[in-house]
N, C-alpha and C positions, 0 to 999 in steps of 0.2 A: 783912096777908095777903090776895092774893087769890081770892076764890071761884069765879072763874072754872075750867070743869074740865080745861081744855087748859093753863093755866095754874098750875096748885097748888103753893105752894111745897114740896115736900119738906123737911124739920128735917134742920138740918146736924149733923154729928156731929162735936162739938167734938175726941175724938181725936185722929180721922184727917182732919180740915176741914181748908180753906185756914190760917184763923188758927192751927188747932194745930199743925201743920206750922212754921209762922212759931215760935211760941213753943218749940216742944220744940226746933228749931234755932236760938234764940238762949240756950238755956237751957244747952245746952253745949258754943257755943263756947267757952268758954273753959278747957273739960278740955282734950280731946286730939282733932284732928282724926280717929282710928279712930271714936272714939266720937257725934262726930256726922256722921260721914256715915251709921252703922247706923242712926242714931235719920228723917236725910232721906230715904235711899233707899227704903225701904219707903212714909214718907208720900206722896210725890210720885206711888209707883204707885200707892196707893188712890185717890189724888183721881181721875186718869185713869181706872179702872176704873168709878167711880162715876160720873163723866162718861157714858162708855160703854153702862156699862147704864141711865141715865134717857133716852138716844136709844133705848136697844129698846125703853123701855118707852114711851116716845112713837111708836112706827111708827105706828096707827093713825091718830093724829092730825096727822101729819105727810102722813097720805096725804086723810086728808079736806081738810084744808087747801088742799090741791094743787088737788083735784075743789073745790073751792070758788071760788076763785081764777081755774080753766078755766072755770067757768059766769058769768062776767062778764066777755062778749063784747067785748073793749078791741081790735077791729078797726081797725087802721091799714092807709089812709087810709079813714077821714078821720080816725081817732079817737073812736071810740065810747065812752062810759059809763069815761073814766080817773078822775072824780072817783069813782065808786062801788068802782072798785078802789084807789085810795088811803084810801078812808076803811075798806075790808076787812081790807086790810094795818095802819093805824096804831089801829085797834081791836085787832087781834090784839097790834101791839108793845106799845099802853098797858097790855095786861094782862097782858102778859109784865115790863111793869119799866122800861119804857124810857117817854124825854119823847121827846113827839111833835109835831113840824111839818109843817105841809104848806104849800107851795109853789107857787103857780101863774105862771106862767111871762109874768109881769106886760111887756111890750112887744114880746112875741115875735108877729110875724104869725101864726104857727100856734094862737096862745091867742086862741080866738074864744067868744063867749055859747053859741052853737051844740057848739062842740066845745072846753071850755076844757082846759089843758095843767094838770093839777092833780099836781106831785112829792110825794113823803112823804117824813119822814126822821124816824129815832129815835135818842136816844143814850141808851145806858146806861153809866153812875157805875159804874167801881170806885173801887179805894181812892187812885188818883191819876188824872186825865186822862189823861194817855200813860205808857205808850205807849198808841195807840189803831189798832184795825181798825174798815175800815169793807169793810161788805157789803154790793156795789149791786147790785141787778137792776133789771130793762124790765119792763112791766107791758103793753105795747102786742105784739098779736103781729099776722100775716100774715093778710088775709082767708084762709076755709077755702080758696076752691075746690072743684073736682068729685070725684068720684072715691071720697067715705067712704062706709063701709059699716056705722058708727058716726058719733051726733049730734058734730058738731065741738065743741059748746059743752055736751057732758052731764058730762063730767067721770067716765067710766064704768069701772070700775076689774073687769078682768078675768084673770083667768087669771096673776097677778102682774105687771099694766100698768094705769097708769094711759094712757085715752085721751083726746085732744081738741087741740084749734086751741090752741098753747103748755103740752101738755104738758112737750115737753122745752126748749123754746125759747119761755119760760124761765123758767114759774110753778112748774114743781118747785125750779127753783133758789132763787125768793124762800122757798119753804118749807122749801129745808134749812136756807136760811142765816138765818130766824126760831130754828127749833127749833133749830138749832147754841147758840146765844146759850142758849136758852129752857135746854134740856142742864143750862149750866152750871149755871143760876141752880137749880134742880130738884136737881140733885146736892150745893147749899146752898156751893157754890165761889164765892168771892167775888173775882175778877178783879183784879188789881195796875195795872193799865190801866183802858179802857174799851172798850167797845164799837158801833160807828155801823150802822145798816141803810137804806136807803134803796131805794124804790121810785121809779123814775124813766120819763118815758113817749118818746115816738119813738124808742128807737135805732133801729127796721124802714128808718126814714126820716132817720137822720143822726141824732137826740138831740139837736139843737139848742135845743129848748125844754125837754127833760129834764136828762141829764147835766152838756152844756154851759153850760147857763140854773142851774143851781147850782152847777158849776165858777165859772162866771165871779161868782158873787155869795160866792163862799170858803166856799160852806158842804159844799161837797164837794172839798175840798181839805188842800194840807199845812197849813193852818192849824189844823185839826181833828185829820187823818190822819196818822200815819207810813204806813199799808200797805191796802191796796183789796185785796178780792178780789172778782169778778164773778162768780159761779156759772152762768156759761151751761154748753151743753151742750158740750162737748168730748169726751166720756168719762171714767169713773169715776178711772181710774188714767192720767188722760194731763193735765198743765197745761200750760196757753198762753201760752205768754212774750210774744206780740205776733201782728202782722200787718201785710201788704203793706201801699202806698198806692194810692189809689184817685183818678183824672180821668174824672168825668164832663164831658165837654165836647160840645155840638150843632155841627154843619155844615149850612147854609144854603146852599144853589145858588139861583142865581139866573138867568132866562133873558129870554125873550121873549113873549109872549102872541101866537097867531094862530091862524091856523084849521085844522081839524086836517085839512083836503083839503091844504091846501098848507104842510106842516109844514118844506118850505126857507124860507119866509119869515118864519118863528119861530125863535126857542132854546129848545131842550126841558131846561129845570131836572134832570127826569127823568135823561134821557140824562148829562149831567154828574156829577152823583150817581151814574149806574152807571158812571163814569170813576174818578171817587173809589173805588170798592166794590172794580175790579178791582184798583188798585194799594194797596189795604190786603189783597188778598187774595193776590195777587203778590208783592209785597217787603216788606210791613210783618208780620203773620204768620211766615211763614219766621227774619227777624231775631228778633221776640220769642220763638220756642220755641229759638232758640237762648242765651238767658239763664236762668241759673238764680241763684237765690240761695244764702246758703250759712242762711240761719233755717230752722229745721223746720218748712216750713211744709206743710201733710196740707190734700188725699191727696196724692201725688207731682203729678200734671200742675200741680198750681197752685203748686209749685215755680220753677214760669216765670214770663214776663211774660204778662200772657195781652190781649185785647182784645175783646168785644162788641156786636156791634148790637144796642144797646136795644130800640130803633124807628125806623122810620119813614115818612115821612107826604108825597106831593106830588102835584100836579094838582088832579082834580075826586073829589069821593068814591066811593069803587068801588058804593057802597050808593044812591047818590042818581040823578036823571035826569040823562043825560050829554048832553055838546053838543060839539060837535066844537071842542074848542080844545086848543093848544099847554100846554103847563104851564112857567106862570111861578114856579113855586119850588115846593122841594122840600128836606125838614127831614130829618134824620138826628141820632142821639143814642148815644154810642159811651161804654163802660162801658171804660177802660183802667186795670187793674191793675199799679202800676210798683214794683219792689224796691224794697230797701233801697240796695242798690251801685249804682241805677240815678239814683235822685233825680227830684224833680217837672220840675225846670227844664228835663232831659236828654229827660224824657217828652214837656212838651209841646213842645218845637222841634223833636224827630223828626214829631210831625204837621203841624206845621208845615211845615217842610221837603220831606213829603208832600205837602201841597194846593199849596205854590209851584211843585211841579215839575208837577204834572198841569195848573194853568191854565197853566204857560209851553208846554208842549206842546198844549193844546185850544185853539183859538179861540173866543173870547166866553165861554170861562169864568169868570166871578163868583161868587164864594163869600164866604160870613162865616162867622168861627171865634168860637164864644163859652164861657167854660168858665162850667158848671154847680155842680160841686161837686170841692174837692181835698182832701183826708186826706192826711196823711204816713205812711208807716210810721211805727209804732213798738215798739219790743225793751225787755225791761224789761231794766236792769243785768244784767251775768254775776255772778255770786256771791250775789243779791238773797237776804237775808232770808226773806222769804218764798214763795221758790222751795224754797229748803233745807228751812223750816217742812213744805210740804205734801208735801217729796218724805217726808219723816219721820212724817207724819200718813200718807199714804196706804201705805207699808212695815207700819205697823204697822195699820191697819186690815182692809189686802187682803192682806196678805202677800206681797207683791211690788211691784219696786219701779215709781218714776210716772217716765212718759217724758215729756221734753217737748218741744212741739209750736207750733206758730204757727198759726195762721186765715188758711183762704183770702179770707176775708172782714173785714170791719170790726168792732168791737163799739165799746162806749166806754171801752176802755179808753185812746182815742188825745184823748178830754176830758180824763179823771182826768191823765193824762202832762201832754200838753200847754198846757193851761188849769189843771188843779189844782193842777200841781207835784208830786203824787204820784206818782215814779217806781216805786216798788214797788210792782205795780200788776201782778196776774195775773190769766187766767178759770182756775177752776177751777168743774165743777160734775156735778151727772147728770142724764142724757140721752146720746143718741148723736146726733154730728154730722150723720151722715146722714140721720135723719129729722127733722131741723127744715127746717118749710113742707111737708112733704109731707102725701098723706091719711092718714088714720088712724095721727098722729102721736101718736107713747106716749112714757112714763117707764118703766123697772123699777122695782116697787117696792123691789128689793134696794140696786139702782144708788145708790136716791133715799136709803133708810137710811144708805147706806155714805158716800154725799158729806156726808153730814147730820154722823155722826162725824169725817169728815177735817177737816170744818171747824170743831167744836168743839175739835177737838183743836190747831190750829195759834191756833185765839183765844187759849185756855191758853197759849201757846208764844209768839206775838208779844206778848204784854200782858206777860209773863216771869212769870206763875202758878204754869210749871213748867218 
């Protein structure tokens, strides 16, 4: 038993427990089917209830958790203090019950002495291996920025809100989905499956050294997992079946160097680049808002294909001492979000396509196309297990039923798919979309209770508990 006070095991009540349930229904099947489903149906809602009420009675410490969690400053980029937040997390899991690994992201450029990429993972033993969930979250959030009016990293819990830099995105999530598990084990329910939790670091920045870097070593994969849930912030009663794909790709213009009296005797890189700008602003624009997908994917505008300028960067520094020259090259970085029906391949040959036509019409224009980063969409199955699971977890905990939803954005869940082979594979979690990266970004604390239960409840339910 552990003495830990976040952690105490509750005594199971043999009764109404997982095992007595198991015994009093094999004790009479073999009367008459009347007779043992009176003897199940009853058992199966005590376990659930008692599930239930050891999440009320963990609020408190589900909430300090949270403020614990926000006060270890895991700022990406560069990556601040992620070993100190993996060792927070995989103390909390070891004394909750679960065996604990941790992960460092052993050939990935991103894992450096200075800023090493350090994942966790726990798993906790039921009474067979699978079925098995696993519960990942990011541990890595957005620098603060301007703007708060509250410490970003106090973790200050007010007026029924927890605040700070990943409250909702997505240190409340690693907390429901600890105390989900923790629930169980508290309510003395002993799991038919098992259970995975994982704390893992860059998604802000692709998850390549997080997600993907134990995707690809099968530790966060179907080898382990039937079923992933991500607790990021979505909203309480909304789950995320997937998300768009994503082309980060640069354009380089390239020009002449001269002097800036006599800029006919140069090529202005400049100028070129604002060739390129009007004809993405002209014809490529207009095309993409006329695409929609048919994924739910919120709010409505991101519904479309959409395209932004990152940045960009050419000439002499606006900041520094100028001298009159021509500007020989000029860098541009373009964020293109492409559907499902639309495909990567179809994305980038329309830009393509784009920059052919604008140098055959400029003279001396030279450009280079380079891509950056590409993500596929991806959709978890229609009929998914664990879509069903949470829509039936969250009917019964809100009392109304959970819509589902897509992401205008990326999470990892596009690792777990397609490096882990884990198809069933949803975000469900609390938080409100809209205020992840913003200032004085908060959790409810109700939000955070209530995803805490949906998700205990669907563990019970994928592991077949109940």
């Amino acid at each position: 038993m552990n003495s830990s006070p976040w952690c105490e095991y509750a005594p199971s009540l043999p009764a109404t427990g997982a095992d007595g349930y198991i015994r009093e229904r094999r004790r009479f099947d073999n009367v008459t089917g009347f007779l043992s489903l009176m003897r199940v149906v009853p058992s199966a809602m005590s376990l659930v209830d008692r599930v239930l009420a050891a999440v009320d009675s963990s609020a408190s410490e589900i909430v300090d958790f949270t403020s614990e969690l926000i006060r270890v400053p895991t700022v990406n980029p560069p990556g601040e203090v992620y070993d100190d937040c993996a060792r927070l997390i995989g103390d909390r899991l070891a004394a909750c019950g679960f065996e604990v690994e941790y992960m460092a992201a052993e050939g990935m450029p991103e894992h450096t002495a200075a800023h090493p990429r350090v994942n966790v993972v726990g798993l906790r033993r039921g009474r067979a291996l699978r079925p098995a969930v696993h519960l990942n979250g990011h541990v890595d959030v957005v620098p603060a920025g301007d703007g708060w009016t509250l410490d970003p990293f106090g973790g200050v819990v007010r007026d029924g809100k927890i605040y700070g830099r990943g409250a909702c995105d997505m240190k409340a999530g690693i907390a429901a989905a600890v105390y989900a598990a923790e629930a169980i084990r508290r309510a003395g329910v002993e799991l038919n499956g098992s259970v995975e939790m994982s704390g893992t670091v860059d998604e802000e920045s692709g998850g390549f050294a997080g997600a993907a870097y134990m995707a690809r070593q099968g530790r966060l994969s179907s080898k382990h997992a039937d079923y992933c849930i991500i607790p990021e912030p979505l909203n309480v009663d909304r789950i995320c079946v997937g998300h768009r794909g994503v082309y980060w790709f640069e354009v380089t213009t390239r020009g002449r160097i001269g002097h800036g009296s006599m800029p006919f005797l140069g090529v202005s890189a400049i100028e070129h680049m604002g060739v390129i700008l009007d004809r993405v602003h002209r014809d490529l624009l207009p095309a993409l808002r006329s695409r929609a997908t048919a994924m739910p994917v919120v709010p409505d505008g991101a519904r479309y294909a959409t395209l932004n300028i990152n940045g960009i960067s050419g000439g002499q520094p606006v900041d520094g001492i100028q001298t009159p020259c021509i500007a020989d090259v000029c860098r541009a970085v373009f964020d293109r979000r492409f559907l499902l029906e639309e495909g990567f391949d179809a994305a980038k040959a329309e830009i393509q396509a784009l920059l052919n036509s604008a140098a055959t019409e400029t003279p001396s224009m030279r450009y280079d196309l380079r891509d950056l980063m590409v993500v596929h969409p991806v959709r978890t199955p229609e009929g998914s297990p664990v879509v069903s699971s949470l829509e039936r977890s969250v009917q019964k905990v809100l009392g109304r039923p959970a819509t589902q939803v897509a992401s205008p954005g990326t999470y990892d869940h596009k690792h777990v798919d397609r490096i882990g082979g884990i198809r069933d594979c949803v975000a469900y979690g609390p938080g409100i979309l809209d205020l992840a990266h913003q200032p004085d970004e908060w959790c409810g604390v109700d939000d955070l209770v209530n995803a805490t239960k949906v998700l205990a409840l669907s563990i019970l339910d994928l592991t077949a508990t109940i």
